[in-house]
C-alpha positions in Angstrom: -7.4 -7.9 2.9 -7.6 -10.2 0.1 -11.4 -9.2 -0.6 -9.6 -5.5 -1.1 -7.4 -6.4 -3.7 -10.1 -8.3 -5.9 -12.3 -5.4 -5.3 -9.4 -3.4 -7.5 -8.7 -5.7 -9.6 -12.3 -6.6 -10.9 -12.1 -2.5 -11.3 -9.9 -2.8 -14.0 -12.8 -3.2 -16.9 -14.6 -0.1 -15.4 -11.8 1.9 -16.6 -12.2 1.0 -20.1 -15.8 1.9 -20.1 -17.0 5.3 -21.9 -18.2 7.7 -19.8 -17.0 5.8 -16.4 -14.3 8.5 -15.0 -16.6 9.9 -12.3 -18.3 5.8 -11.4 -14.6 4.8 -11.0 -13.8 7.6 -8.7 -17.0 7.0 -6.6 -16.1 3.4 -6.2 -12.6 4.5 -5.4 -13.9 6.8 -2.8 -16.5 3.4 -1.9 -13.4 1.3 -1.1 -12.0 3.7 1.2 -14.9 3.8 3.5 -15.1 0.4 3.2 -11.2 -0.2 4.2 -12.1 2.1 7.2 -14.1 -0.2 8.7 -11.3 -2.7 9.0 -10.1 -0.8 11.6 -9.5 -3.0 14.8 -9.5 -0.9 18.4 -7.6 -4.0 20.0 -4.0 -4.2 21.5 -3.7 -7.4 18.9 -4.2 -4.9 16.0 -0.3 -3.5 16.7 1.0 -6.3 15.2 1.9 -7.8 12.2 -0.9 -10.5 10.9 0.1 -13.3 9.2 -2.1 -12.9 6.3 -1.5 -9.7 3.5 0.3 -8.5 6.4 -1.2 -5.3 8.2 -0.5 -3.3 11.6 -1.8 -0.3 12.2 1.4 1.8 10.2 0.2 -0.3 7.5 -3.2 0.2 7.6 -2.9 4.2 8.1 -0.8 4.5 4.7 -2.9 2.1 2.8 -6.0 4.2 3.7 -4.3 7.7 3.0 -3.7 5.7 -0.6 -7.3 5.1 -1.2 -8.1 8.3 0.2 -5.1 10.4 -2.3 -6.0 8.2 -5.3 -9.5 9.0 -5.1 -8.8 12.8 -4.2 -6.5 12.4 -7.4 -9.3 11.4 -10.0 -11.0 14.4 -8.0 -8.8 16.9 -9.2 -7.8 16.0 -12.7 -11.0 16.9 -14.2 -9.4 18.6 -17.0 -8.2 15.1 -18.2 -11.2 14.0 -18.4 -12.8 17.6 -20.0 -10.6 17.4 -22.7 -10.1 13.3 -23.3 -6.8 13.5 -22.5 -6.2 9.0 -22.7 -8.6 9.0 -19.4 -9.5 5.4 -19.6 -5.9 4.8 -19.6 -5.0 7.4 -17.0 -7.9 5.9 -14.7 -6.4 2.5 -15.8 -2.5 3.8 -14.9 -3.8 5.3 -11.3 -5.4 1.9 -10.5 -2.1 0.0 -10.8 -0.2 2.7 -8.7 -3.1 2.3 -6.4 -2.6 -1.3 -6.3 1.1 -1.8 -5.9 0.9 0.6 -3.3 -1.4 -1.5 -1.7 0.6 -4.5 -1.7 3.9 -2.8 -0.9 2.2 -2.1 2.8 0.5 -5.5 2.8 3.7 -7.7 2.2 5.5 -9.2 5.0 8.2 -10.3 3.2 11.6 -7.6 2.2 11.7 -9.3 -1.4 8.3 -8.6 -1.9 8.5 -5.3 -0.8 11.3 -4.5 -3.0 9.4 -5.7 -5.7 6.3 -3.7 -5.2 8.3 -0.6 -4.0 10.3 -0.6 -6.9 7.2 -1.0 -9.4 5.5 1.5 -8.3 7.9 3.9 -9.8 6.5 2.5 -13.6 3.1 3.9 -13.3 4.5 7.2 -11.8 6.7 7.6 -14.7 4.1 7.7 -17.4 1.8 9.9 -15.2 5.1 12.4 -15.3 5.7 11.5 -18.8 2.2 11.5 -20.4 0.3 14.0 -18.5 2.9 16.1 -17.7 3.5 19.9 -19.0 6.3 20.7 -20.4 9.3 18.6 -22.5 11.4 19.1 -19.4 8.9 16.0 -18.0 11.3 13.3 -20.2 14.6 14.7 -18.1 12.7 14.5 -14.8 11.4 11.2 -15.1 14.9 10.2 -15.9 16.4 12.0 -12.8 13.7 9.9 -10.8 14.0 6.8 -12.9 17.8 7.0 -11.8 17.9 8.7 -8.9 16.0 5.4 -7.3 17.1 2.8 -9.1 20.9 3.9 -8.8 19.9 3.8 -4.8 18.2 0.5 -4.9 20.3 -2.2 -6.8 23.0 -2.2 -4.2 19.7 -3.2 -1.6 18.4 -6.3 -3.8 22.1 -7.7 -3.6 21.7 -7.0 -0.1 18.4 -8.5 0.3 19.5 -11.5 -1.2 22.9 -12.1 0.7 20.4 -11.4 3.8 18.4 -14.3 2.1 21.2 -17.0 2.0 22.2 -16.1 5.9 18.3 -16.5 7.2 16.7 -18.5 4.1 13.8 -16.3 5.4 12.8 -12.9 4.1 9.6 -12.4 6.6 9.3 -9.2 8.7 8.6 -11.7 12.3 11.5 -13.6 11.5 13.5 -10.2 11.7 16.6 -10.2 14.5 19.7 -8.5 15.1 22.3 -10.4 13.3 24.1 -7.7 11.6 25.4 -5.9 14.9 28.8 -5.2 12.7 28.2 -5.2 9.3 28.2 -1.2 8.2 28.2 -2.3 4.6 25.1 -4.1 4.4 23.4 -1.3 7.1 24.5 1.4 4.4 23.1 -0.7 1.2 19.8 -1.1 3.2 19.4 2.6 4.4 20.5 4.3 1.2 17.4 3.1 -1.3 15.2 4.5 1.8 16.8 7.5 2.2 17.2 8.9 -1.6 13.2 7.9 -1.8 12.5 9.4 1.2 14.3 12.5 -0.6 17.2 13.1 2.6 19.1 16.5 1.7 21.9 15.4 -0.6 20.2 13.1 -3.0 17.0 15.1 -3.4 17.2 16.8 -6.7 14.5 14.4 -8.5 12.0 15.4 -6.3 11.2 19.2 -7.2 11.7 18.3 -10.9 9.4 15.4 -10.6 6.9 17.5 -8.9 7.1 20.4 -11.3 6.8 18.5 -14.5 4.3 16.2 -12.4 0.1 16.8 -13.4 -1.6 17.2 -10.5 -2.4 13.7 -9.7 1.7 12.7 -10.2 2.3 15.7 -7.5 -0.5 14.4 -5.3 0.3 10.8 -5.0 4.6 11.4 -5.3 3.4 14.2 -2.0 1.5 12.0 -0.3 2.4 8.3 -0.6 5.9 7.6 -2.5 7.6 9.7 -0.3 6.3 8.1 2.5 7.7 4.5 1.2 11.4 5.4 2.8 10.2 6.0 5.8 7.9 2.8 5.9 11.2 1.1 4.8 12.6 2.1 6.9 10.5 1.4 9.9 10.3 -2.0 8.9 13.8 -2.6 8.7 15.2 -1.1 11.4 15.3 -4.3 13.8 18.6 -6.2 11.9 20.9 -3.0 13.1 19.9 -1.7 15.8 24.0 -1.5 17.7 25.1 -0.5 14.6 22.1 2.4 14.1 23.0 3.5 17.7 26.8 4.0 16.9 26.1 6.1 12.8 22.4 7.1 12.7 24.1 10.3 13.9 25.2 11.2 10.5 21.7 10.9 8.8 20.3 13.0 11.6 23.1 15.6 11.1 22.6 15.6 7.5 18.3 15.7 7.9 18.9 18.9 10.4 21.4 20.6 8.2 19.9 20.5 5.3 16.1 20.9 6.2 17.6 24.2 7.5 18.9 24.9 3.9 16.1 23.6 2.2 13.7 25.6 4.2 16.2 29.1 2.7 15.7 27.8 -0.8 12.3 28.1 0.0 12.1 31.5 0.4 13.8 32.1 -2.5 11.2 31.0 -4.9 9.0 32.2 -7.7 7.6 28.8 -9.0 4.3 27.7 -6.2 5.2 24.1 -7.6 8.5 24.1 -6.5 8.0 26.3 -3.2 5.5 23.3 -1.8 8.5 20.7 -3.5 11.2 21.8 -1.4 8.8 22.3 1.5 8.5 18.5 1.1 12.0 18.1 1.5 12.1 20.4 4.7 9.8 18.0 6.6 10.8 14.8 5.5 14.4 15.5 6.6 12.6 15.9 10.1 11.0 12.6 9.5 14.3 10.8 8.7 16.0 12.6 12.2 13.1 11.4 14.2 13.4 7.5 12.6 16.7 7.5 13.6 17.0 8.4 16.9 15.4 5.0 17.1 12.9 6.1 20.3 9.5 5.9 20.7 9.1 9.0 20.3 10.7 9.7 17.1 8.8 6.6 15.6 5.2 7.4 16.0 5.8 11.2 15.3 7.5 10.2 12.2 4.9 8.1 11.3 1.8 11.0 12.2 4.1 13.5 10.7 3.9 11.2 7.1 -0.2 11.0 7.3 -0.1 14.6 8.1 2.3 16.1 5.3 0.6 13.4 3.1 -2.7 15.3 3.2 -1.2 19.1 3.7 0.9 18.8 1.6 -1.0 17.0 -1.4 -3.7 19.8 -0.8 -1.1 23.0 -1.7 -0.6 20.9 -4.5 -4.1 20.7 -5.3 -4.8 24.9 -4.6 -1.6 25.4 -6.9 -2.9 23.8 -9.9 -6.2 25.6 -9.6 -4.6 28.7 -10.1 -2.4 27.7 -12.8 -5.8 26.3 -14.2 -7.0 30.3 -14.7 -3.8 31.7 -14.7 -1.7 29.6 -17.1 1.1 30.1 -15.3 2.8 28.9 -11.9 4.9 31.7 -10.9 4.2 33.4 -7.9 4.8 36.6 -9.8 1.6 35.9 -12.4 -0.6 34.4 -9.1 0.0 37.1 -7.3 -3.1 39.5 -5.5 -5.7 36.4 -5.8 -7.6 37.2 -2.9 -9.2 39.9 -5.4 -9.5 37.5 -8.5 -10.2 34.3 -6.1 -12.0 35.1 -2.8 -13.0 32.0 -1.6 -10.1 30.2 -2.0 -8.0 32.8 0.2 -9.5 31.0 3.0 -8.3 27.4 1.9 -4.8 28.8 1.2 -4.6 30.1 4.4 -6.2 26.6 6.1 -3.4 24.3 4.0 -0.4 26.9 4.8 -1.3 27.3 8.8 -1.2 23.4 8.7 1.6 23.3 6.4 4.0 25.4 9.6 2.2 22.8 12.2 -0.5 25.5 13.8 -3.0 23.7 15.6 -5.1 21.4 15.3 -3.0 19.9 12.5 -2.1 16.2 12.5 1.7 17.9 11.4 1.6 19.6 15.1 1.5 16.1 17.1 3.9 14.8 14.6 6.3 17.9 14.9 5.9 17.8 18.9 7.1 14.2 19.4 9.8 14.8 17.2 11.2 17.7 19.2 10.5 15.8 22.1 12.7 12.9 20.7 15.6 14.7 18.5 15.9 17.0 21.7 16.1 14.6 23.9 18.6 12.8 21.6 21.1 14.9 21.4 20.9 18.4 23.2 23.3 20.0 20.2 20.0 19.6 17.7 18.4 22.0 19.3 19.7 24.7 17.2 18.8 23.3 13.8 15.2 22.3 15.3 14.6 26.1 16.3 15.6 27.1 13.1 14.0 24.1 10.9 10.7 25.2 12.7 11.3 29.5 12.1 11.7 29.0 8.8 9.1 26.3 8.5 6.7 29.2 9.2 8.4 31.7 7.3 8.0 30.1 4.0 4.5 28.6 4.4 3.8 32.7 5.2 5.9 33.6 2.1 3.7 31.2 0.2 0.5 32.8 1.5 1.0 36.5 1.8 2.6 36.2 -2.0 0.2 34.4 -3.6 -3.0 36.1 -2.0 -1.8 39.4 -1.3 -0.6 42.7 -3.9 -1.6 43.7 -6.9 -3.6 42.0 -9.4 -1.9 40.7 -12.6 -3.4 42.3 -15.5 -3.9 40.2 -17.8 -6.5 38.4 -15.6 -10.3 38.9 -15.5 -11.9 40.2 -12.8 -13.1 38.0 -10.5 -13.2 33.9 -11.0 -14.6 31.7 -7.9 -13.6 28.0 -7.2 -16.2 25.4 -8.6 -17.9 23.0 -6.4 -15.5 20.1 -7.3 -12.5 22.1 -6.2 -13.9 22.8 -2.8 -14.9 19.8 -2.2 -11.7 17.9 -3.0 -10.3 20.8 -0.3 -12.4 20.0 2.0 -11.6 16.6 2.0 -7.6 17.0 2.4 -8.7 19.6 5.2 -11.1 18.3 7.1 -9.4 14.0 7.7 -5.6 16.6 8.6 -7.3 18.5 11.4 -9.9 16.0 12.7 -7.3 13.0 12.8 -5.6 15.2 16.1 -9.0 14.1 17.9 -8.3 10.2 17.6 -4.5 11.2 17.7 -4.1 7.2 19.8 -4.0 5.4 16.0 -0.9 8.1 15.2 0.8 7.1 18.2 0.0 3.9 19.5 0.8 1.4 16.8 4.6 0.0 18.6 
């Protein structure tokens, strides 16, 4: 793990270099095949090591990092077309890359904190520098405070945990905390508002619509994903205590993934559409990590790798229509099966995956989570019907209005995807669908 982390860090004069965008991004791409390999098909594998500490929930989000950072360089080719600060963009995505990395390597909760919390730095000035318009300074305010409001009370909680245990490791974990709701909320909270739960989730569709592309990619595909790491890894001080109030987080997930899922279909922004649909499934991530079951763990955790690449990919065809359109409103991008013919079929690839049509890796994760919210509470089965209707109502919304009806006029006739662009498709496409095969990773790793 170690020999990872030099690897990016002897990277860091590469990004300095003229003419190096496309080298870093191949050596990007390099290190992810390379952390592939690490890959151990033994029982031991499941748990934590010792060393850089990695299991196998570790080691799937620290490869869909490698694999979203390089897809990220991948798709902002206009940065680098027009000089847009790219050696200090590449140099900005490498730090992300690597606090992200040591957030899932570290076994300790302080250390965690630390990286979890730094991350947010490099995200800002993506949002803030590369972003669009001057609503980017109020958005990366409202994420700015939206997390670090959440998060304070957790350091005083980690350290009041620290002077009980005078131990902050992961192993060392045990349920001393059976009564302490205070301390349960404190530690929940910073998870939850990152993860976004209904309620506190406001900062993510600004975020993502001020975002570039690359800010929406990796904010889609790994920050959210943090909470529910967090939470994962926290879980075993309160289990009594989860068993008695979890039932208010999964009340609040249901209920408003059902809303979210209605403001979805009362969009005009693409952006924002894909934002909220974010919101929708990560409120059933946060229901299935709190029924505490089997279950509900691994298909929370397939359901992150799966949104993580589905997800990051809408992002992805969004922005290459507002690349020839100039605009992101579904009433501008509307009719562009005529203007863009070949990239009706990836839209219609990354929406079917986006509503959990087979063989997504969002299918598996969606089936164990009925299977475990169900079997949690019989009641839920009403907001999980609907949650799952409207699921595919808006990923068909998104489709049928963006590639169906009449052609804007102020377009040209006809403009085709380039090479790049369906590669970097191809590449969120093909690891979502083909992950279902080896689907024993996704759910073995307790």
């Amino acid at each position: 793990m170690m020999s990872m982390l030099i690897s990016l860090l002897f990277l860091t004069p590469l990004c300095f270099l003229t003419e190096s965008y496309w080298m870093v991004q191949c050596l990007f791409f390099m290190l992810s095949f390379i952390f592939m390999f690490y890959l151990q098909s033994t029982s031991m594998f499941i748990y934590l090591s010792y060393f850089m500490g990695i299991d196998l929930i570790s080691f799937g989000l620290i490869l869909l990092t490698f694999w979203i950072c390089s897809l990220m360089l991948m798709a902002s080719e206009s940065i680098y077309q027009f000089n847009y600060n790219y050696s200090f963009f590449l140099f900005n995505i490498l730090c992300l890359l690597i606090l992200l990395y040591l957030t899932f390597c570290s076994l300790n909760l302080f250390y965690f904190y630390l990286f979890f919390e730094s991350s947010l730095i490099p995200t800002l000035f993506l949002i803030i520098g590369w972003g669009y318009q001057p609503e980017r300074l109020q958005a990366g305010i409202y994420l700015l405070f939206y997390t670090l409001f959440a998060s304070l009370p957790m350091l005083i909680g980690i350290f009041n945990m620290y002077s009980d245990y005078c131990s902050l490791m992961y192993f060392m974990f045990f349920e001393d905390y059976s009564m302490n709701i205070l301390f349960y909320a404190v530690l929940l909270f910073a998870f939850l508002v990152k993860m976004p739960m209904f309620l506190v989730h406001l900062w993510l569709p600004k975020a993502h619509v001020e975002a570039p592309i690359s800010g929406s990619m990796i904010l889609a595909g790994i920050l959210l994903k943090l909470g529910g790491y967090g939470m994962v890894r926290v879980f075993k001080l309160f289990i009594s205590l989860g068993l008695n109030l979890n039932i208010i987080w999964v009340v609040i997930s249901l209920l408003g993934g059902f809303l979210v899922s209605l403001i979805c279909m009362r969009q005009v922004d693409l952006k924002s559409l894909i934002a909220y649909s974010s919101v929708s499934h990560m409120s059933l991530v946060i229901a299935g990590i709190m029924t505490m079951t089997y279950w509900g763990l691994n298909g929370s955790y397939t359901l992150m790798i799966g949104h993580g690449l589905c997800s990051s990919g809408l992002f992805c065809l969004a922005n290459i229509s507002y690349e020839r359109t100039g605009s992101r409103s579904l009433l501008i991008n509307k009719g562009m099966m005529n203007f863009m013919p070949s990239m009706c079929l990836w839209w219609f690839l990354l929406s079917s995956s986006n509503m959990a049509a087979p063989p997504s890796l969002n299918l598996l994760g969606e089936i164990s989570l009925l299977n475990s919210i169900i079997g949690w509470s019989w009641g839920s089965m009403i907001f999980i019907s609907l949650l799952s209707f409207f699921g595919a109502a808006y990923s068909l919304y998104l489709y049928s209005y963006s590639q169906h009806g009449e052609l804007y006029s102020g377009l040209y006739s006809c403009c085709n995807g380039k090479l790049r662009e369906f590669i970097l498709l191809m590449l969120h496409w093909l690891p979502l669908n083909l992950l279902i095969l080896k689907g024993d990773y996704c759910m073995l790793w307790l």
